[in-house]
N, C-alpha and C positions, 0 to 999 in steps of 0.2 A: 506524449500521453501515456507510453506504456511506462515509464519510469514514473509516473504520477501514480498508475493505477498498484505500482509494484509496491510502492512503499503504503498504500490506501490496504493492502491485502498483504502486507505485512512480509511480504518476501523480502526483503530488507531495508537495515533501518538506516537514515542520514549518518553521515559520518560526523557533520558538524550541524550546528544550529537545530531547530525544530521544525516540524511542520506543525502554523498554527488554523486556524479559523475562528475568526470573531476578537483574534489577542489571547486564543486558548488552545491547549496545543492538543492536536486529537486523536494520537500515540502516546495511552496514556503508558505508565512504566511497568505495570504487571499483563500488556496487552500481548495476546498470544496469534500468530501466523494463522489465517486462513487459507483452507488450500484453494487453489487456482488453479480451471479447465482452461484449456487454451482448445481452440478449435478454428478451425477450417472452415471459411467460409461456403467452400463448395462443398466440405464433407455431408455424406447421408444422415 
């Protein structure tokens, strides 16, 4: 799942092939990196 969520949030992209949805691919080619909090479950 986190390799799912890494390429969904743009921390990097496939090496080969696409990611698509629907037969459309939904990393379009001008699409820019989200940043990503990662957190601790037990953190405050």
């Amino acid at each position: 799942m986190w390799t799912l969520g890494r390429l969904f949030a743009g921390s990097f992209r496939p090496v080969e092939g696409a990611v698509l949805r629907g037969g459309r691919p939904i990393l379009p080619a001008g699409f820019r990196p989200v940043p990503m909090i990662h957190q601790h479950p037990g953190a405050p």
